[in-house]
N, C-alpha and C positions, 0 to 999 in steps of 0.2 A: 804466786799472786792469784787472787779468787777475782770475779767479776768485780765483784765492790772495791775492790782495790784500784781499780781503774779511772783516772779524772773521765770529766764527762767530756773533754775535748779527745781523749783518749780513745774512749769509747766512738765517738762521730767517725774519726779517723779509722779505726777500721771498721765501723758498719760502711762507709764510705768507700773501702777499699773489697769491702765482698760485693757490694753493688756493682760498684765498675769492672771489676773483673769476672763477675756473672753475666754483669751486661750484655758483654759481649761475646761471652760462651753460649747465650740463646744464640747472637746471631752466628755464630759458627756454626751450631746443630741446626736451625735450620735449613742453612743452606745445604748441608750434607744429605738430613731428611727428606729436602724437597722432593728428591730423585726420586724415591721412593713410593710417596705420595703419589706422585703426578706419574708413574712409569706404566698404568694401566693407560694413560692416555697418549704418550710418545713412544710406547714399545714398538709400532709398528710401523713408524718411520724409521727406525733405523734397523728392526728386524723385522724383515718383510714374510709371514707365513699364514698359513689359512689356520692353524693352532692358538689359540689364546695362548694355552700352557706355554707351549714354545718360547712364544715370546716373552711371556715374563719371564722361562726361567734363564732367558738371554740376557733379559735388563737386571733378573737376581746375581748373574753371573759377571757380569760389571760389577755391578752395586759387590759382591765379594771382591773383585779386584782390588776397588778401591783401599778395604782392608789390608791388602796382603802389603799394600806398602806403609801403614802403620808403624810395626817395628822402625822399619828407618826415619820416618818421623818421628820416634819416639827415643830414636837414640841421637838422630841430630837434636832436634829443640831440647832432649833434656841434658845434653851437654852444652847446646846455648845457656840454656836456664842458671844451669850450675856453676858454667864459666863466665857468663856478661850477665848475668841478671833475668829473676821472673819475666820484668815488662819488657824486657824486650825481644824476650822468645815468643811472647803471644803478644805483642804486634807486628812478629812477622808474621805466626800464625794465620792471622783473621786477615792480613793483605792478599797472603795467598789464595784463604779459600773464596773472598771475592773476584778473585783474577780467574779460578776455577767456572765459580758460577757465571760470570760471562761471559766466557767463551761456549758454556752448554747452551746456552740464552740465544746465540747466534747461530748455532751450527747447522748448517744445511744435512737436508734428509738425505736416504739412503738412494730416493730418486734422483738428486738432483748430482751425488757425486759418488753414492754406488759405495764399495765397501769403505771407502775411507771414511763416510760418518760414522761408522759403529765402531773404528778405529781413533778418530780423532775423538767421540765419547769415553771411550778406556781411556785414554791419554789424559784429559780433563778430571774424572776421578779418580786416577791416579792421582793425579796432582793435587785435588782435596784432598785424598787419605793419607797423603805427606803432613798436609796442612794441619789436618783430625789428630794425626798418632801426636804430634810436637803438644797439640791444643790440649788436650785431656788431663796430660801428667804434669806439666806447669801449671795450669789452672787448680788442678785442683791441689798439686802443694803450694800456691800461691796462697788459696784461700785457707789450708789447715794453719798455717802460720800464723795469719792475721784475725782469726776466729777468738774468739775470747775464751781464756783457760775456765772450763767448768762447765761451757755450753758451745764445746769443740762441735760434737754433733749436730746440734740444732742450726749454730750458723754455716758449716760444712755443708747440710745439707741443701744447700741453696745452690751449688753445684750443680747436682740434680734437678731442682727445681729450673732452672734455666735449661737446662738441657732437654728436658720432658718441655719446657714452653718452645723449645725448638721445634722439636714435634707438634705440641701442638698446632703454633703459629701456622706451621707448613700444610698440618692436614686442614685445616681451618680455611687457608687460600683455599683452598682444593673446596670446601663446600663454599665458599661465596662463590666461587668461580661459578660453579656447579650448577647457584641459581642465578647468576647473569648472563650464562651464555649455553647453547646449544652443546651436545656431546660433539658432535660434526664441528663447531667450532674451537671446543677444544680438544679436538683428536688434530684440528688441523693447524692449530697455532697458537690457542689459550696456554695449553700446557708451559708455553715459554716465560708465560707473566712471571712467575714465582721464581724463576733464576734470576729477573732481575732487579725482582723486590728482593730478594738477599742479596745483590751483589751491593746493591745502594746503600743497605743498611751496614753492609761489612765495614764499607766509607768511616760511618757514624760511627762503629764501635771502634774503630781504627783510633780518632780523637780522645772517644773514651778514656782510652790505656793509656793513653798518653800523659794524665795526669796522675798515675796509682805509681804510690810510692814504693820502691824497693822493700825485701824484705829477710832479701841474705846482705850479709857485712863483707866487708872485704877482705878479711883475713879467710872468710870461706871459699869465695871465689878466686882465692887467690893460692888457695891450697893444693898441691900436685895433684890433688886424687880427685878435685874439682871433676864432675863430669865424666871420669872416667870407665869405661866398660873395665875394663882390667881388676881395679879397685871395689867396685862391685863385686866380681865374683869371683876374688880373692877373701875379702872379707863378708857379705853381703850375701853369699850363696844360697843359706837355706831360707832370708827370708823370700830373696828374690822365687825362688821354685814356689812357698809357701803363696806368697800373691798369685804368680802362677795359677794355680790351682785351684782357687773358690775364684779368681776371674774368672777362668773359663767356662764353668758353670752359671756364674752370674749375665756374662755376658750373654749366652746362649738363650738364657730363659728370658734377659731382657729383650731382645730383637725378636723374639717367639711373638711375645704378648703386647706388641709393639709396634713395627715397621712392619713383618709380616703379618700380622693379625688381620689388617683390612684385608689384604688378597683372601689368607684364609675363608673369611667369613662371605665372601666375594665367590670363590672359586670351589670351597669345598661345602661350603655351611647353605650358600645357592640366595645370600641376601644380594638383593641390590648395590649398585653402587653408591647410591646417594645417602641409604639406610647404614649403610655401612662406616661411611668416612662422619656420618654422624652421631654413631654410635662411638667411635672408634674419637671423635674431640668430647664428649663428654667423659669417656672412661682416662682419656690423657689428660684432662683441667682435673679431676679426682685424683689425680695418682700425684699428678703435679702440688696438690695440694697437702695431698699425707708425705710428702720429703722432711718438713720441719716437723711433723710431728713423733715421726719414729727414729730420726735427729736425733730430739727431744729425751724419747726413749732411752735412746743407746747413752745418753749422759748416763744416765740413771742405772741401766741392767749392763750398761760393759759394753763394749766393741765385740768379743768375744761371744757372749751372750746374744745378741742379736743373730751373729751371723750364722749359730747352730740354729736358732729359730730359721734361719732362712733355709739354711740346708736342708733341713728335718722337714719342713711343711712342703717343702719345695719336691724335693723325693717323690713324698706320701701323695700329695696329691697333683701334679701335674698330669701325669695320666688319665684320670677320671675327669679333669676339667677338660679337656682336650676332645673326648669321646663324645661326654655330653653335650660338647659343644656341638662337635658334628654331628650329631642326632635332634639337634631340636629345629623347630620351624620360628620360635619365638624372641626375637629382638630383647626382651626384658628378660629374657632368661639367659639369653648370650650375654647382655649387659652386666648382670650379676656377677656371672661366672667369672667374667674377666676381671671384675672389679677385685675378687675374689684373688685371682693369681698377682693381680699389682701392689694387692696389700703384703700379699709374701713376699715379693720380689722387693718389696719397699725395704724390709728390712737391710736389705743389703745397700740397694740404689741409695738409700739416705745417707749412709757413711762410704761410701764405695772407696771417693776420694781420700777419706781420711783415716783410715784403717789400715789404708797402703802407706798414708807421711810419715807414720807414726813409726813405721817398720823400720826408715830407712835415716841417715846424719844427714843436714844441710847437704854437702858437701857432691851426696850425692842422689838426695831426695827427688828429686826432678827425673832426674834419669832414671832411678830403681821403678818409679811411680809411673812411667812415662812409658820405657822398654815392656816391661812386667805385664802392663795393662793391652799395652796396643799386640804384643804379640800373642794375646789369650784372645785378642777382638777377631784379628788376621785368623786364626783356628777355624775358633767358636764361634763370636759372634756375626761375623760381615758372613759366614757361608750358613746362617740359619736359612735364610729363605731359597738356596739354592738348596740344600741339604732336603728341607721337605717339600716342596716341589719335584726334588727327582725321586723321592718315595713316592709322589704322588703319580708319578709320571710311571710308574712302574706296577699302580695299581698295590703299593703295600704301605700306605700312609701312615698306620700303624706306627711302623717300629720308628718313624719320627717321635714320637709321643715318647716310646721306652729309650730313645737316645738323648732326649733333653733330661729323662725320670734319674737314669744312669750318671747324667754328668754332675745330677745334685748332690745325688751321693757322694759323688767326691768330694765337692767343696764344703758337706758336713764331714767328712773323716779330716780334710785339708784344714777345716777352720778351730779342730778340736788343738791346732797346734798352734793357735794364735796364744799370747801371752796375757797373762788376766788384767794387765794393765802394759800401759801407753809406753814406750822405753827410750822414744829420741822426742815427743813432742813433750814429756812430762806431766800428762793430763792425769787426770783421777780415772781415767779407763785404760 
């Protein structure tokens, strides 16, 4: 079936159905994001030191935490996924990580109850990154499903697109914050605003999912091998390792030029903070905005093709952006740069989710997509910013550069073994 094959109530139905379920994947990234954002401002309520670095690499070392429980989000929700259904894996998803964000919204500092705040903080992202690992691989084999044969990429890519408006959204609070209220007021209590403008909006998305219709049958979920790890990688082995492997490069490079980028540019580059998280929402509404275009792409040059572009540019120049970065004084030239590694990184981020559905049967797509993805995140991506911080902290920032340069490499030899076309969604890539 080509798009034109499709009525045009057909069509509604699932552009209707990537909205709502993008929906609410912004509001799940950004509550995850917010941490991030705002953790130059609450670092020092729950780690108390005369060290900047310290502290963030405390709040980066949480912020990793959150990660390391991915995998088992990823192996529970995508055996929900496969067993009860898409919607109802990520509406528990998005419950959860609103009951996360509340609880960080409230939680007394380090003065007022001493080590158990930086303990009940771990406990809380924990409990988002259960939330994250289930959200990622449902969501996005919800959406390769429902995408339209022939323009798999471009609406796939919307994934992404909600996911980057996560970020955005989050860093974005952070600059209005930023010119409504004093630093002093938000070192001392601003910071909480944004936990619980995502908890409120989780609410919203919550109703959202509520209306998006199924999109496995019931002879799938009704199959023994429904959901199963066993089955997986019985059968499923080399793709699963194959995802593996250009994820964890992907992720890597994406949390580089991303989550940690504002610290970077903050802490090593010596901009401002205000310049920074400003730089840092314009180069995210750009990046947010090339997801459908290199989507687009990948219809056209392959799933395959794209992702050797990413590997290949990725390599070659991560290093040299990186250097240049920390050697300039000027804002538009940091601008560039970055804008410069989001278009590489784009190649990948625009298909991420669907390049992984494609690998994997119904049966067991959720899970393979789910498992695959969040335990290359737990690695690579959730310990990016602890990883260069403690280079940094050690005086050899350097070999951060040649470890993200290293892991492209992989995921170009990794992605040389993707297949030149589509084998479980039946696409023209």
């Amino acid at each position: 079936m080509t798009i034109s094959s499709y009525t045009l109530e057909e069509r509604r139905k699932r552009i209707f159905a990537i909205v709502g379920a993008s929906s609410g994947n912004l509001v799940e990234w950004f509550d995850f994001y917010v941490y991030s954002f705002c953790s130059i401002y609450f670092a020092h309520a729950f780690f108390p030191s005369d060290d900047p670095t310290v502290q963030l690499l405390n709040t980066a070392g949480v912020f990793a935490a959150g990660f390391l429980m991915r995998p088992i989000g990823g192996w529970i929700f995508g055996g929900v996924a496969d067993r009860y259904g898409r919607r109802t894996s990520m509406m528990i998803s998005v419950l959860m990580m609103c009951a996360g964000s509340l609880v960080i919204a409230c939680l007394p500092t380090y003065e007022s109850i001493g080590f158990w705040a930086p303990l009940l903080l771990l406990m809380a992202r924990l409990f988002q990154g259960l939330s994250v690992g289930g959200e990622y691989g449902t969501t996005a084999t919800y959406m390769s499903e429902v995408a339209l044969k022939g323009k798999r990429g471009f609406y796939a890519s919307f994934q992404y697109v909600t996911l980057i408006g996560g970020q955005l959204l989050a860093v974005l609070v952070v600059v209005i914050l930023q010119q409504l209220l004093t630093e002093q007021e938000l070192r001392a209590w601003g910071w909480r605003i944004p936990f619980v403008v995502g908890a409120l909006a989780a609410v919203i998305s919550l109703f959202l999912r509520r209306s998006l219709e199924e999109t496995t049958t019931k002879e799938s979920r009704a199959s023994k091998e429904a959901g199963s790890v066993a089955a997986l990688f019985k059968h499923h082995k080399a793709a699963f390792f194959t995802v593996l492997g250009y994820t964890a490069g992907g992720s890597l490079i994406f949390y580089t030029f991303t989550t940690y980028m504002q610290k970077y540019l903050v802490n090593t580059v010596g901009m401002h903070a205000k310049t920074a998280s400003a730089l840092m929402t314009g180069a995210l509404f750009l990046f947010m905005i090339m997801q459908p275009i290199f989507g687009a792409l990948s219809d056209r040059i392959g799933r395959r093709a794209s992702m050797l572009w990413f590997g290949g540019l990725g390599a070659l120049c991560t290093y040299p952006i990186l250097i240049t970065l920390k050697g300039t004084d000027s804002a538009t030239v940091a601008f560039v740069l970055i804008l410069i590694a989001l278009a590489i990184i784009s190649f990948y981020t625009s298909i991420s989710g669907l390049v992984k559905a494609e690998m994997f049967p119904p049966e067991v797509r959720a899970l393979g997509v789910g498992l695959s993805y969040a335990v290359a995140n737990a690695l690579f991506g959730g310990s990016a910013e602890f990883v260069a911080l403690k280079f940094k902290s050690i005086g050899h920032e350097e070999l951060f550069y040649i470890y993200v340069s290293g892991m492209l490499v992989l995921a170009f030899l990794v992605s040389l073994r993707l297949p030149r076309k589509a084998s479980y969604l039946h696409d023209d890539h």
